[in-house]
C-alpha atoms as one frame of an Amber mdcrd trajectory, in Angstrom:
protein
   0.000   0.000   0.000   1.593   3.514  -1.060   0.259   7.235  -0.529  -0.644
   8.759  -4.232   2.242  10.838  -5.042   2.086  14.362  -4.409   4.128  17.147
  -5.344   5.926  18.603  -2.290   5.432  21.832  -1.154   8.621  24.191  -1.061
  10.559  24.303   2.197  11.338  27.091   4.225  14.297  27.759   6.866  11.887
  27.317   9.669  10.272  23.972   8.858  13.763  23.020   7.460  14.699  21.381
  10.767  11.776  19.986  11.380  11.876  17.613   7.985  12.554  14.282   8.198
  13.593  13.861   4.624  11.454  11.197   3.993   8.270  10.185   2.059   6.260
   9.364   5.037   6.591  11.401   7.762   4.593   9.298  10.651   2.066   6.438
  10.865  -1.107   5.932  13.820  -3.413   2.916  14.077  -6.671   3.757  15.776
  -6.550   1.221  19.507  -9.949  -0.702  18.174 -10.506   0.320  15.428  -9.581
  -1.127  11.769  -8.144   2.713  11.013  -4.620   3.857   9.517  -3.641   6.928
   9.415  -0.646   7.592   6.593   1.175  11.488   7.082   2.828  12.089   3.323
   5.590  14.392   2.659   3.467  16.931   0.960   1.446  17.742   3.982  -1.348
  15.377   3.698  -2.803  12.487   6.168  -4.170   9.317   3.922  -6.855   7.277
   6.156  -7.243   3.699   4.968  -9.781   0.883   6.180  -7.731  -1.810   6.671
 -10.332  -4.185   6.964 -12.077  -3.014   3.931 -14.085  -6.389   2.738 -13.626
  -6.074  -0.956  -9.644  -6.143  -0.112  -9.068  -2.142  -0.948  -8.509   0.428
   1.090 -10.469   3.072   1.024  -8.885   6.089   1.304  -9.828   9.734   2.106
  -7.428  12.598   2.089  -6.923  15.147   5.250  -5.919  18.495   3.959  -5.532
  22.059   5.628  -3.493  25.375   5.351  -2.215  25.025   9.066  -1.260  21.073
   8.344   2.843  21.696   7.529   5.612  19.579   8.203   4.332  16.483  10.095
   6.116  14.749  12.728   3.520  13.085  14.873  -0.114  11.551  15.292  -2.246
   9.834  17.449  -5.778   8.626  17.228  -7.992   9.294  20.734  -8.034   5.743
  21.491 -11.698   6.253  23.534 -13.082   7.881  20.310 -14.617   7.014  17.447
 -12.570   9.117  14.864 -10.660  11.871  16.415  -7.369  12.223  15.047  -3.981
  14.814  16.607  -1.792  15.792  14.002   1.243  17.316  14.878   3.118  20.303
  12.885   5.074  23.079  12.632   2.097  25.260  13.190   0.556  23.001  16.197
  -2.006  20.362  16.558  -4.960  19.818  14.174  -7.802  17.874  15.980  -9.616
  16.328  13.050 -13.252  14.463  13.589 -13.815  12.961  10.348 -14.698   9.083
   9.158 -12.949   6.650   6.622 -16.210   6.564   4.342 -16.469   9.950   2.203
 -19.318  11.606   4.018 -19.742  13.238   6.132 -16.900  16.159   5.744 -14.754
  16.336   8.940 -14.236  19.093  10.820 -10.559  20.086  12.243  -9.755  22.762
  15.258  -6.219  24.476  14.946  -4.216  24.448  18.591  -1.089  26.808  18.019
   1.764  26.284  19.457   5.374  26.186  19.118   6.288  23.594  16.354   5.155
  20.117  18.053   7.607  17.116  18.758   5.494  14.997  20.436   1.704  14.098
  21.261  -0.164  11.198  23.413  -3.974  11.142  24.373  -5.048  10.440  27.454
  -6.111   6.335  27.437  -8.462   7.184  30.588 -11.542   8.149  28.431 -10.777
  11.976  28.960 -10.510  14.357  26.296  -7.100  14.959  27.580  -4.080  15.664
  25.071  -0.492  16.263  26.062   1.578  17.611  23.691   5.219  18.324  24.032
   7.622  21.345  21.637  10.733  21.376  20.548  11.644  24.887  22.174  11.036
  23.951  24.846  10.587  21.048  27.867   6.672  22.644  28.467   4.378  20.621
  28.066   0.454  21.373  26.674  -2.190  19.838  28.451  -5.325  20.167  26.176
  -8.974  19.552  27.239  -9.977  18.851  23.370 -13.542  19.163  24.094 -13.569
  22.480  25.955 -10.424  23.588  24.559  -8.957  24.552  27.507  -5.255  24.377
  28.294  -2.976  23.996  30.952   1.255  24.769  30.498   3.511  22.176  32.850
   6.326  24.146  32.843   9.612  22.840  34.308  13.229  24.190  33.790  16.070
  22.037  31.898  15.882  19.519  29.310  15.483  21.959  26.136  12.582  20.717
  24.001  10.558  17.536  24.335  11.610  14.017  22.365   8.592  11.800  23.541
   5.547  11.735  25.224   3.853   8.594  26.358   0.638   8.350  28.824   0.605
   4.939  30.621  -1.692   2.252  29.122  -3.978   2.855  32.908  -3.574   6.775
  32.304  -2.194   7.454  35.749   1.470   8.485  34.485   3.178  10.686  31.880
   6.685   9.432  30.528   8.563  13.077  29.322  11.713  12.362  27.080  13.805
  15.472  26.828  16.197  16.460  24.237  18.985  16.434  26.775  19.728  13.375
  28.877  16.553  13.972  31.203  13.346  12.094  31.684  10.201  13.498  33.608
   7.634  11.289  35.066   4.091  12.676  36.131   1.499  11.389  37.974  -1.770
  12.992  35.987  -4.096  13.089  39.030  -2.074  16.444  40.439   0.718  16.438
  37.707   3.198  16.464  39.999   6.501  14.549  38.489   9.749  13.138  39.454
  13.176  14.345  37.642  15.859  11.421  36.237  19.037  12.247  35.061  20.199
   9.903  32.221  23.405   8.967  30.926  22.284  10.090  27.567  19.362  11.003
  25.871  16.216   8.821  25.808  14.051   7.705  23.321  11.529   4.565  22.079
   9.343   4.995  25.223   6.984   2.051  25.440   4.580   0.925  28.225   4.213
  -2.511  29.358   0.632  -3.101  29.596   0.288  -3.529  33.268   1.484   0.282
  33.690   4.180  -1.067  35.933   7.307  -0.794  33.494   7.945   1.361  30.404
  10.864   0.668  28.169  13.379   2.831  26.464  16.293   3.257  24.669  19.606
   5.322  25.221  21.441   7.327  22.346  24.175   5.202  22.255  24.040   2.154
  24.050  23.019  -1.345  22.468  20.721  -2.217  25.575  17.084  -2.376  26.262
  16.835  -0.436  29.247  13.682  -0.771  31.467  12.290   1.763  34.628   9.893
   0.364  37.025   7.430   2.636  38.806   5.250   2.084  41.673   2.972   3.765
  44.392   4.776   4.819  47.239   4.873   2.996  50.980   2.487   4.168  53.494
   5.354   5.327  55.486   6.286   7.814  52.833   3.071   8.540  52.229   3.063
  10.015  55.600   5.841  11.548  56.122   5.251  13.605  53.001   1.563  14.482
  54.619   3.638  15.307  57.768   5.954  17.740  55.684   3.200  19.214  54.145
   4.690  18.655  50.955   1.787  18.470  48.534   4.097  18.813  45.419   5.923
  15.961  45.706   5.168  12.952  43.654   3.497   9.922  45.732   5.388   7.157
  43.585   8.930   5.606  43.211  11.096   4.372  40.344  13.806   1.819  40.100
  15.598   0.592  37.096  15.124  -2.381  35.453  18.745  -4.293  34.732  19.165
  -3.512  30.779  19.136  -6.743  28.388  21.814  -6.364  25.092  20.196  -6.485
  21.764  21.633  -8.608  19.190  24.775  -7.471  17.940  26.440 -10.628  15.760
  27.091 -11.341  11.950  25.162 -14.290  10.187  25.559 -16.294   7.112  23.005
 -16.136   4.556  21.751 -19.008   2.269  23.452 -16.798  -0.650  26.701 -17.350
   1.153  27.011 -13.643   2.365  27.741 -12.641   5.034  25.566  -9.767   7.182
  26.133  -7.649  10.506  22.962  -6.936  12.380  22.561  -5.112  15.461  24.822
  -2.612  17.515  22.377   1.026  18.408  19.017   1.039  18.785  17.438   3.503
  16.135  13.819   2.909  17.480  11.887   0.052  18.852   8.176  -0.445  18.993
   6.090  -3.081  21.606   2.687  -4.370  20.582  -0.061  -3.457  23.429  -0.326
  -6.539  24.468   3.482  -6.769  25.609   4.341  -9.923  23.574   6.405  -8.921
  20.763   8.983  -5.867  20.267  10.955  -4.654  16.907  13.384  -3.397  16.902
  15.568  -1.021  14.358  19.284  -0.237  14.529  21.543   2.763  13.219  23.138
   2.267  10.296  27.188   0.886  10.855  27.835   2.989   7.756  31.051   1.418
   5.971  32.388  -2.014   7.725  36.175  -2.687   7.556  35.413  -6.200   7.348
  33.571  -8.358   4.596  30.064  -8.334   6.300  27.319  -6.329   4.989  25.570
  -3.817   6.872  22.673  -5.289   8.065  21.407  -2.869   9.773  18.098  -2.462
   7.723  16.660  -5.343   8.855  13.961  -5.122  11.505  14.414  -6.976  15.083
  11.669  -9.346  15.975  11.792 -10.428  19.998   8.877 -11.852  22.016   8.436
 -10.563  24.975   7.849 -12.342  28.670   6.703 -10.996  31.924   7.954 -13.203
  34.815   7.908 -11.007  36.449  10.475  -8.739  34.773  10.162  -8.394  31.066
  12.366 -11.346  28.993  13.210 -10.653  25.295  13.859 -13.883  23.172  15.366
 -13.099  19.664  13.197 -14.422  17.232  14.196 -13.332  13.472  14.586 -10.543
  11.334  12.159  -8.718   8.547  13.849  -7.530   5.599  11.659  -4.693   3.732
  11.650  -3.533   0.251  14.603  -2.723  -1.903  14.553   0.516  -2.983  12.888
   0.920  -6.644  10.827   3.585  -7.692   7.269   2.511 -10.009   9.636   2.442
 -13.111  12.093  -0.075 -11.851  15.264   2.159 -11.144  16.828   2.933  -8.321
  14.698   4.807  -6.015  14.762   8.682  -6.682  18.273   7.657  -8.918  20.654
   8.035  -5.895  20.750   5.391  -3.806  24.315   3.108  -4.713  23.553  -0.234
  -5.554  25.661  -2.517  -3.904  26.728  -6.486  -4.296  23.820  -8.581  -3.713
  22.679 -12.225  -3.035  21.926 -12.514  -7.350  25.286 -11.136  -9.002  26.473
 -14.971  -8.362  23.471 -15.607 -10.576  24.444 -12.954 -13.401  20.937 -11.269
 -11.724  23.031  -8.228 -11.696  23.373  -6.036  -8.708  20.757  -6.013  -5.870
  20.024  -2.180  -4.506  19.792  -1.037  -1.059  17.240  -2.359   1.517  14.276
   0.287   2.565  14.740   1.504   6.165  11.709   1.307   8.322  10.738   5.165
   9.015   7.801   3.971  11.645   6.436   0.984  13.229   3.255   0.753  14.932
   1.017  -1.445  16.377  -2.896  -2.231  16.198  -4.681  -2.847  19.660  -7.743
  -4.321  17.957  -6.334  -7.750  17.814  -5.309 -10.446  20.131  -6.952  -9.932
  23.033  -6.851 -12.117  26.340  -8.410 -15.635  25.467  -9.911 -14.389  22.273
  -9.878 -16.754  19.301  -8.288 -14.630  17.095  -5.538 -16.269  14.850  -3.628
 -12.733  15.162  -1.774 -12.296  18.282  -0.778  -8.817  17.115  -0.242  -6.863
  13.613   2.179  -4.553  13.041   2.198  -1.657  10.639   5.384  -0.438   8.964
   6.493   3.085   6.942   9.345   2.178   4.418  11.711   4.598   3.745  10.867
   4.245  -0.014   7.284   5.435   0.899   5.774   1.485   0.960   3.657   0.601
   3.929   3.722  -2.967   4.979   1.861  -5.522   7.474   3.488  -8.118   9.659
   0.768 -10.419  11.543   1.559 -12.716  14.104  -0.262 -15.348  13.877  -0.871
 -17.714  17.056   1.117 -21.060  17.287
């Protein structure tokens, strides 16, 4: 499935840093509903019906003068079609519906040029967005309209946002090597220094544990956070301190991500792992992908691997376990007519030049992985434990069920 191609809209110096330089700029699956959500380079949001019975996908196109420069979205996961788009201009809340009628209706929220979004899973109208300016954070009532700054000093702009699945805390990623955590019922928060900064926030479902990764590092690292004892609970009554947060945190010991070379059937030879890029867990908690940074050029005779996605399943007992359990491989990068995508990418040696097949290009990066919640729920028959939604670098977007065993 691919966006229609679009001319792109000329750049200026201010959105300039905000561009991600590629064709899809960020992907959102509705929580339980069959609903995709495709940002394109030129400004528009694609929805698609996934589940569409006559195998298509019906597609309607979100446009507006306010919508520039994507970088994030999120469906309200307690509504039917309310979709956050985040921009250089601030948020669009858009109330619309796959079918064409009837028309939607968007609100325009300004703010500083957004980094970062996450609705409130509580049932509350509640959106937090975060800014690359600076480390305030937006707290929107979308139905009123009302807002509320969190303002805190340090940590630059915002990287990530990330409500927990029971809606009780706020995960803050900051540009610099800081992480807030709030607790939303006074939005009070706790400060963590880290050793870099942080990034890939995911929840576990149980709102116990989120994951993250570290600019950096090779490791899955892992936070824990829980109510505080009684006894601290009243000695911070007894203090009178009614700012400070009534929960604790302890980290989780990190697990190493694959990092190892591997012989193909072709007889080449590949290097996978090393940095995290990004990784992505299913809401569920049973499987994780994971992306890596590109190794750039390796003085040895391995290939850079480093396209390939991560697959790990995931175990609670009672700390999260991560079992390796393959790799996806996405689409080499051709354009519709067959060349090289956009003419610039290098071709390098590939698994058919022993066949005379010529020269294989370069693998498609994944630009965004996502999840859909509507699947694989607790004792459900379902076949599909979980589906997974990825954005190709060549502008491709791809499925990867897994199915139950």
């Amino acid at each position: 499935m691919q966006p229609a191609a679009t001319p792109s809209k000329p750049k200026t110096a201010s959105t300039e840093s905000l561009d991600s330089g590629s064709i899809i700029r960020s992907l959102a699956f509705h929580r339980h509903r069959s609903l995709l959500a495709v940002a394109h380079e030129s400004n528009l949001v694609f929805l698609y019906n996934v589940s569409a019975k006559d195998g298509a996908y019906p597609e309607r196109v979100l446009s507006h003068e306010y919508q520039r420069n994507i970088t994030c979205m999120e469906f309200h996961p307690a509504a039917g079609c309310s979709l956050a788009v985040g921009t250089s201009t601030g948020v669009l809340l858009w109330r619309t519906h796959p079918r064409p009628t009837p028309t939607p209706w968007v609100t325009h929220l300004p703010t500083s040029p957004v980094s970062a979004l996450s609705w409130s899973p509580s049932g509350t109208p509640l959106l937090c967005v975060g800014v690359h300016e600076s480390a305030t954070l937006y707290v929107f009532d979308a139905d009123g309209l009302g807002m509320m700054p969190l303002r805190r000093y340090g940590g630059d702009g915002t990287r990530e946002v990330q409500f927990s699945p029971n809606g009780r805390y706020l995960v803050q990623s900051c540009m610099t090597a800081q992480i807030r955590i709030w607790e939303t019922d006074k939005w009070t928060c706790r400060e963590l220094q880290m050793v870099a900064p942080v990034h890939s926030v995911n929840w576990m479902p149980d709102s116990k544990i989120f994951l993250h990764a570290i600019e950096g590092q090779s490791k899955i690292f892992g936070i824990g956070v829980s109510s505080s004892g009684i006894s601290s609970v009243l000695q911070q009554r007894k203090s009178k301190d009614s700012n400070a947060p009534t929960f604790e945190t302890r980290e989780i010991i990190p697990e190493p991500v694959v990092d190892a070379e591997y012989d193909m059937p072709s007889g080449a030879r590949i290097s996978v792992g090393g940095e995290i890029e990004r990784m992505t867990l299913d809401p569920m908690g049973r499987y994780l992908l994971v992306s890596f940074m590109s190794r750039g050029g390796n003085d040895d005779e391995a290939e850079d691997g480093s396209a390939l996605l991560a697959v790990y399943s995931v175990a609670t007992i009672p700390l999260p376990l991560f079992t390796l359990t393959g790799f996806v491989r996405g689409p080499e990068m051709r354009n519709e007519d067959g060349d090289d995508f956009k003419g610039k990418k290098k071709a390098r040696e590939g698994d058919n030049e022993a066949n005379g097949e010529g020269r294989r290009t370069e693998d498609a990066r994944a630009i965004e992985v996502v999840f859909w919640g509507g699947v694989g729920g607790a004792g459900g028959a379902a076949l599909v434990e979980a589906l997974g939604c990825v954005g190709w670098e060549n502008g491709e977007v791809g499925f990867l069920p897994f199915l139950r065993t």
